[in-house]
Every structure is written in structure tokens, then in C-alpha cells.
C-alpha positions as CSV (number, residue, x, y, z in Angstrom):
1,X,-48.2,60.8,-269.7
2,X,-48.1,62.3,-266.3
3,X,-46.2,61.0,-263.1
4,X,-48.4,59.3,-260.3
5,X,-49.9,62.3,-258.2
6,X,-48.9,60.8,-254.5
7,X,-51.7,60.9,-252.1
8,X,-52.4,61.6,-248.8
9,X,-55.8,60.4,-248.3
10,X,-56.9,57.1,-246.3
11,X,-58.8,56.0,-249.2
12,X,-56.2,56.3,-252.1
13,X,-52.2,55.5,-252.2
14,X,-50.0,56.1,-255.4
15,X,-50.8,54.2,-259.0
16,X,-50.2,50.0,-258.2
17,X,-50.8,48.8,-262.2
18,X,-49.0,49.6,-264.6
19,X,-47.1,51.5,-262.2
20,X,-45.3,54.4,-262.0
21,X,-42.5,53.2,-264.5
22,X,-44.9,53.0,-267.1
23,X,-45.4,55.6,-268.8
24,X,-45.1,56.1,-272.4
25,X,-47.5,54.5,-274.8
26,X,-45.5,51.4,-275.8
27,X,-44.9,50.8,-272.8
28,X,-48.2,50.7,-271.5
29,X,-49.5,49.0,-274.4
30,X,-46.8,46.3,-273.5
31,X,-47.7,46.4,-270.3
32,X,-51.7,45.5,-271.5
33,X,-50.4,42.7,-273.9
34,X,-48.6,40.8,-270.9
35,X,-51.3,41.3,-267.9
36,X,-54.8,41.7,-269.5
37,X,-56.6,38.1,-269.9
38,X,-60.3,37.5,-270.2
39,X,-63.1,36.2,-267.6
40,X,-62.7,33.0,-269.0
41,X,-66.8,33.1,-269.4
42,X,-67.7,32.7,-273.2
43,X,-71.5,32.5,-274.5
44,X,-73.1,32.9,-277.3
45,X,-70.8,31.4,-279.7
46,X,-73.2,28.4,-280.4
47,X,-76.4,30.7,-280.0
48,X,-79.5,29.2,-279.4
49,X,-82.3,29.9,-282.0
50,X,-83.9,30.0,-285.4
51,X,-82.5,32.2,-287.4
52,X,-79.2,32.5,-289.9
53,X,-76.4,32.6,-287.3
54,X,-78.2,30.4,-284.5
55,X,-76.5,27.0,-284.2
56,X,-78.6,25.1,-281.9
57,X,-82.6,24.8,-281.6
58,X,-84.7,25.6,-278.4
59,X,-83.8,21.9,-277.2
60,X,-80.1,22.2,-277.7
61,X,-79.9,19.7,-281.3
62,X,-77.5,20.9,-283.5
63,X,-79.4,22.3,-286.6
64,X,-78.4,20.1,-289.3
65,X,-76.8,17.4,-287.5
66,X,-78.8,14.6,-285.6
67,X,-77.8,13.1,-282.5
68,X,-76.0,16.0,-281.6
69,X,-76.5,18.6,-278.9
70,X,-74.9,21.3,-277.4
71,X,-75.4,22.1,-273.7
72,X,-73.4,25.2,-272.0
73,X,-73.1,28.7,-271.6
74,X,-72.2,28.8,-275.8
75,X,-76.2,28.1,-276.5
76,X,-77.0,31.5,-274.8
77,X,-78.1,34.0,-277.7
78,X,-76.4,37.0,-275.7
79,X,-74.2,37.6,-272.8
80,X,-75.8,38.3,-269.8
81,X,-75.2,40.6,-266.9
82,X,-74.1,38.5,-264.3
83,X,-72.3,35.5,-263.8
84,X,-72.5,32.7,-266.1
85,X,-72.9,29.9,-263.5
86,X,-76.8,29.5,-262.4
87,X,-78.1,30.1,-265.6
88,X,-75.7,27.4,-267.4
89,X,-76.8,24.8,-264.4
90,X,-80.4,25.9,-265.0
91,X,-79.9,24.5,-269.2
92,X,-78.1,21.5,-268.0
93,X,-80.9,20.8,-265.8
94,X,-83.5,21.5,-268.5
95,X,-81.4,19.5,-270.8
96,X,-81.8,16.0,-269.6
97,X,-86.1,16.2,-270.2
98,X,-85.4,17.4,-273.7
99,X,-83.0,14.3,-274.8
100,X,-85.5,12.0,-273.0
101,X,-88.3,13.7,-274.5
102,X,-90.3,14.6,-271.4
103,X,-93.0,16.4,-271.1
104,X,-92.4,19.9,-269.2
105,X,-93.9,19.7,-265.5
106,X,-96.7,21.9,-264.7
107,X,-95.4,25.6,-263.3
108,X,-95.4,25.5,-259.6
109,X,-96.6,28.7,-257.3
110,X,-95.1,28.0,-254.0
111,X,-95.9,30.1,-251.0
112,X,-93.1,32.2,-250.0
113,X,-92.6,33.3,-246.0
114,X,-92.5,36.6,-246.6
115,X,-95.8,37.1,-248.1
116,X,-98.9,37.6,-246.0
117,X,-101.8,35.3,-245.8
């Protein structure tokens, strides 16, 4: 593995992570073992659906197992491209109507300020 280049550029400086005293592969792979950690975002790991590796149905119950539901990020079939948050607020919303068993409110088609008259 090469030495940092230094740089003289405004926009770029000399190597920050691993650093420039890492540089052979065990120590890089050392350095990955102790710094790298996850998003901390998981989904899909109670996917939502009907087929052989789906856990929960389209209102969150547990297939096999009554009385039991599973509302967060883990019901989404896939991960998505953005952040986790609105979409997992937008289940736990839905959520509630499906364990009372209401009926789903009529699609609304409000005017938006931008659009001309």
C-alpha cells in the first residue's frame, strides 16, 4: 500500500482514516474491525407479505400466531432508499385502524398552492 500523497489543494488535505500509519493489510483490516459499525436502521427482517419467507400479513398479524402483531421498520419487505423514519411513522399510524378494525378513510385530493386554478 502506498504512503498518503500530501496535497496542496483547498479542497483536499492528507488521508484522516485509517491514517497514514496504516498501511498493510492486517492492519487495515484491524483498523475496519474496530471503527466500522452499522446505521443502526434494520428492515425487512419480519417482511411483510404472503409468501414463504414473509412473517407478517398486510395488517401487521403474525402469520400463525393470533393476537400478535408486528409494527416497525422489520415489516418492510425491502430496504428502502432513504431514511427509515417517515415511512415507519406512516405503518405506526396505519397500524392502530387495522387492530381496531376500521374501515380505511376515503383518499383525499387536497388543493396544493402551487397549482393553478
Amino acid at each position: 500500500m502506498q504512503k498518503p500523497r500530501e496535497l496542496s489543494d483547498p479542497f483536499r488535505d492528507v488521508e484522516i482514516d485509517p491514517g497514514p500509519d496504516v498501511k498493510t493489510d492486517a492492519e487495515i483490516r484491524a483498523w475496519i474491525r474496530a471503527n466500522v459499525t452499522t446505521d443502526f436502521h434494520p428492515c425487512g427482517t419480519c417482511r411483510m407479505g404472503q409468501g414463504q419467507n414473509s412473517v407478517v400479513d398486510e395488517r401487521f398479524r403474525v402469520h400463525g400466531i393470533e393476537r400478535l402483531r408486528v409494527v416497525d421498520a422489520s415489516v418492510m419487505p425491502r430496504v428502502i432508499s432513504a431514511n427509515l423514519n417517515a415511512p415507519t411513522q406512516i405503518l405506526a399510524a396505519r397500524a392502530p385502524d387495522f387492530i381496531a378494525e376500521h374501515a380505511q378513510l376515503a383518499p383525499q385530493n387536497p388543493p396544493f398552492a402551487f397549482e393553478s386554478a
